[in-house]
C-alpha positions in Angstrom: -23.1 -139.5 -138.5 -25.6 -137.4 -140.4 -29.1 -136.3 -139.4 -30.0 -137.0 -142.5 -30.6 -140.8 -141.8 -33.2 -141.5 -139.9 -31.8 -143.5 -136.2 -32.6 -146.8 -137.3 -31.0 -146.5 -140.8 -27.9 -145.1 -139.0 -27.6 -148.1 -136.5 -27.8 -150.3 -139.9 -25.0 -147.6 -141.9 -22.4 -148.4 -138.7 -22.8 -151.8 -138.9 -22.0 -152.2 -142.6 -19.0 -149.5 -142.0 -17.7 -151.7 -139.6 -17.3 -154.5 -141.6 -16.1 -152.5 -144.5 -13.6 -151.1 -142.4 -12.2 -154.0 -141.3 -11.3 -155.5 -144.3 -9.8 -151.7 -146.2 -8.6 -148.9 -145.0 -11.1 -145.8 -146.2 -9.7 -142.7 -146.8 -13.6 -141.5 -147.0 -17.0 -142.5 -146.3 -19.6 -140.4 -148.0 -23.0 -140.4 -147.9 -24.7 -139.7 -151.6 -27.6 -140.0 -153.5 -30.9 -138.4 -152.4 -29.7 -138.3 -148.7 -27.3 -135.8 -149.7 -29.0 -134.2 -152.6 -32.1 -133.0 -150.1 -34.9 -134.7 -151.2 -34.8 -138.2 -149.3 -38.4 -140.5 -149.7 -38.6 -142.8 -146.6 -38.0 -145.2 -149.4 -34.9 -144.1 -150.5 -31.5 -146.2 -150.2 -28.5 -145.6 -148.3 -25.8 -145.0 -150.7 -22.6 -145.3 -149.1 -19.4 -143.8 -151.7 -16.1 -144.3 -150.4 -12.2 -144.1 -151.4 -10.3 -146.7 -149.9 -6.1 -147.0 -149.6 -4.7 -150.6 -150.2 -1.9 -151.9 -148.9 1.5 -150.5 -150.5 3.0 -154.1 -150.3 0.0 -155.7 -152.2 0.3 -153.1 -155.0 3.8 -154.7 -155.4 3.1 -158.1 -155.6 2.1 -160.4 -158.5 -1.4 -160.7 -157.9 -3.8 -157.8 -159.5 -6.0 -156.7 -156.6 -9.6 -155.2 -157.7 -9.6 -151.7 -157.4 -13.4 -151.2 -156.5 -15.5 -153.1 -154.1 -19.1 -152.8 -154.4 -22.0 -154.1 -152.0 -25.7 -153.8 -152.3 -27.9 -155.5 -149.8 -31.1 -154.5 -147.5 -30.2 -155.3 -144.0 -33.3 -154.9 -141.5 -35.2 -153.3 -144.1 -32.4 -150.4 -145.1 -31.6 -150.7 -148.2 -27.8 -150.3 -148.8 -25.5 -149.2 -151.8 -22.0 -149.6 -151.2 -19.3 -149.0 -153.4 -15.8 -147.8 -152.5 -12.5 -147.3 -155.3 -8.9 -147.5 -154.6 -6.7 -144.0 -154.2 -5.1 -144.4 -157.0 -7.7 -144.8 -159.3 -10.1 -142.1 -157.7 -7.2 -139.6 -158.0 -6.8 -140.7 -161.6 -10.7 -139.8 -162.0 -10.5 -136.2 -160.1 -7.5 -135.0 -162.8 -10.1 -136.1 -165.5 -12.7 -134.4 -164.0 -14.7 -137.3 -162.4 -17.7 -135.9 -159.9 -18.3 -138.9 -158.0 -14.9 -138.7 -156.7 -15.0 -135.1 -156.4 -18.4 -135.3 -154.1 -16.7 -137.8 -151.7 -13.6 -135.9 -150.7 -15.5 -132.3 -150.9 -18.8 -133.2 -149.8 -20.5 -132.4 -146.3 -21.8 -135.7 -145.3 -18.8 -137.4 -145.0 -19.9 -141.0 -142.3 -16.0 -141.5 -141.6 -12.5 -139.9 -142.2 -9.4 -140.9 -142.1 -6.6 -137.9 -140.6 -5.1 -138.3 -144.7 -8.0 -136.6 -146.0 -7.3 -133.5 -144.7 -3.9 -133.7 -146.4 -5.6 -134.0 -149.4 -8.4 -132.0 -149.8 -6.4 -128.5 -150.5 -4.6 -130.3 -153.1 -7.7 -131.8 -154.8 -9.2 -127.9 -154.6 -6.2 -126.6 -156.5 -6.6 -129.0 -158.9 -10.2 -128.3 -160.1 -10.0 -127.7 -163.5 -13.9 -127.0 -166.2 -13.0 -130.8 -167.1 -15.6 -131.2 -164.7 -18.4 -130.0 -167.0 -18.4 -132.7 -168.9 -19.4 -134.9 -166.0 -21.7 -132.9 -165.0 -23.4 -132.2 -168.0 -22.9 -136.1 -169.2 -24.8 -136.9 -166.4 -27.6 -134.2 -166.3 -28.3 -135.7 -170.0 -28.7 -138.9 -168.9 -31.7 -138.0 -166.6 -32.9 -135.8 -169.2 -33.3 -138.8 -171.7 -34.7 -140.6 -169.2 -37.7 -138.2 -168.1 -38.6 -138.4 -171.9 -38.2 -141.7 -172.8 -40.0 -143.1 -169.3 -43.5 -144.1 -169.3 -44.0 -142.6 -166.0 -41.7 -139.8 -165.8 -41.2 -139.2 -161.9 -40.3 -135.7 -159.9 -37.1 -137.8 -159.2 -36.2 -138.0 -162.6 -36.4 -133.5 -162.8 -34.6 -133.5 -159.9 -31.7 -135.4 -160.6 -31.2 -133.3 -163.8 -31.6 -130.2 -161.6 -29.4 -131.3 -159.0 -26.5 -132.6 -161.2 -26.9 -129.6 -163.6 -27.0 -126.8 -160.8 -24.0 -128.4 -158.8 -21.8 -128.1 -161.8 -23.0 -125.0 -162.7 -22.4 -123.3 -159.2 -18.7 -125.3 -159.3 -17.7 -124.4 -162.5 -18.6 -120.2 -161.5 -17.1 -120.5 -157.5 -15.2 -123.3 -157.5 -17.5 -124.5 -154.0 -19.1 -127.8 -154.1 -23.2 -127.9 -153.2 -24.4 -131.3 -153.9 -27.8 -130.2 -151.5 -30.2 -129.1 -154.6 -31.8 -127.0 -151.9 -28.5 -124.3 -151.8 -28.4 -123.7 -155.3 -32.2 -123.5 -155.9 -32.6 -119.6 -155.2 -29.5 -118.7 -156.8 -30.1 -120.3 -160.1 -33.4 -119.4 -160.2 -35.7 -122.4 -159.4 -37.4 -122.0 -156.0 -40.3 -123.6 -157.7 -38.9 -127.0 -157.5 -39.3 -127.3 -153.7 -42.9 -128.6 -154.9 -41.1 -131.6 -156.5 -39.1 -132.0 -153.7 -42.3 -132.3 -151.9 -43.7 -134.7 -154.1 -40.5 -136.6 -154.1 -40.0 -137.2 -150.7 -43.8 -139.0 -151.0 -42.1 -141.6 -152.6 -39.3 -142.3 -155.0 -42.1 -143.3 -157.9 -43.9 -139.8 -157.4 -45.0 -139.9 -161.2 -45.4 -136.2 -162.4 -48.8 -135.0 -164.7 -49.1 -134.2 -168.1 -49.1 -130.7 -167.5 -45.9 -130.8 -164.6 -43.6 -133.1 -167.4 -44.4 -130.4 -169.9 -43.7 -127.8 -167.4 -40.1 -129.1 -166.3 -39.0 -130.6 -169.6 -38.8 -126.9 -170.5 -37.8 -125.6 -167.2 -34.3 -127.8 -167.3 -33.3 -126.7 -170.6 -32.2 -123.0 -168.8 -30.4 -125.2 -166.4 -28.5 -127.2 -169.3 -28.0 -123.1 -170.7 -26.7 -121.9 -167.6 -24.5 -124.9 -166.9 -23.1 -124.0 -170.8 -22.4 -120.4 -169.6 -21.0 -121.6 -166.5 -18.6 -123.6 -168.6 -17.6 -120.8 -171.0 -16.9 -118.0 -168.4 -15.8 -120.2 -165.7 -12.1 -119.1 -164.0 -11.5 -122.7 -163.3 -8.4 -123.7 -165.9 -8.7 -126.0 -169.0 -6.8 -128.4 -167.1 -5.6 -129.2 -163.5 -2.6 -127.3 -162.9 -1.1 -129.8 -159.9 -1.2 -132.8 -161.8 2.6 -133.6 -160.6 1.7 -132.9 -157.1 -1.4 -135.5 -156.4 0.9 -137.8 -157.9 4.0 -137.0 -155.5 1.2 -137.2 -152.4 0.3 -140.6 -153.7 3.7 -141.8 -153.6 4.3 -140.2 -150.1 1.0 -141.7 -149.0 2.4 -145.4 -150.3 5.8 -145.0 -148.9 4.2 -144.2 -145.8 2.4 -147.5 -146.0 5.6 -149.7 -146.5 7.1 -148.2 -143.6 
């Protein structure tokens, strides 16, 4: 378990992973959100993002099973944010570029592992592709709108855009994963955001001033510009080049099931 949850939020975390266990097999456990991003408020959730395998024989039958099972409960005064997606369709996402997936088999904070992983993560680094940009930049966007169109603009809002914005970047130029804002910040040229990381970890609602929201509304443009130039020069391909052997692993990993 990470250090990163407090002991008390960790006694809740292997609880719920318990239960979830026990009704799915998880390929991964990962813990995301501000946990992993390095700028936890004692008010944050626990978001739990896992990959789970189904059963080979239920992907046979008649019945369509859900491919994603979500949970979102506070338990002892944790709050929790579970949500765990099927092999198949989280490979499906990685070929198109999908983050989220990406950050559970790659990330650092992985809660639990199952021996298969390690089969697959070389596979899922060969097959990195700048398809990711558009996540990443989709999603820095999103934040961005957010911080503008909020009433209350909040050093979490700046952070997420950084965060998402420098992970991609730093991807897309060394093909290494760093969801922790707090590695990329000196590289890419913003050590002054370890004030809102400061003012974050206050509280999740830290609202910024006038002056600060003017500040970093012009500050993440250059991180939008650098992600761009990260895109442009990148060495990753245009498109996965081991498209045909995820899929053979996947068939291997259901075969293995049925027997």
């Amino acid at each position: 378990m990470t250090q990163a949850a407090p002991e008390h939020a960790r006694r809740v975390i292997d609880a719920v992973l318990r239960e979830e266990q026990a009704k799915r097999r998880h390929l991964v456990v990962a813990l995301s959100g501000a946990h992993a991003y390095g700028f936890p408020s004692p008010d944050s959730d626990m978001d739990l993002k896992a990959i789970h395998i189904a059963k080979a024989q239920s992907l046979l039958g008649l019945s369509a099973l859900p491919t994603t099972s979500d949970r979102a409960e506070v338990i002892d005064g944790i709050e929790i944010d579970y949500t765990s997606n099927e092999l198949g369709a989280a490979l499906r996402g990685l070929l198109k570029g999908n983050g989220n997936y990406l950050e559970r088999v790659l990330g650092k904070l992985q809660l639990l592992a199952d021996p298969l992983l390690q089969e697959l993560i070389p596979l899922v680094r060969q097959s990195l592709s700048k398809r990711y940009y558009h996540h990443y930049r989709g999603f820095a966007r999103q934040q961005a709108t957010e911080l503008t169109k909020s009433p209350n603009p909040t050093a979490k809002n700046v952070l997420y855009v950084l965060r998402t914005a420098l992970t991609g970047t730093r991807l897309l130029r060394t093909a290494d994963l760093h969801v922790d804002l707090n590695d990329n910040l000196d590289e890419y040229g913003y050590p002054d955001a370890r004030d809102l990381i400061v003012l974050k970890q206050a509280g999740e609602r830290s609202v910024l001033d006038a002056a600060g929201l003017h500040h970093w509304q012009t500050r993440i443009q250059s991180a939008f510009e650098q992600l761009l130039d990260a895109f442009h020069n990148s060495p990753l391909p245009d498109e996965p080049p081991n498209a045909a052997a995820l899929e053979a692993w996947l068939i291997d990993v259901r075969l293995r099931e049925l027997r």
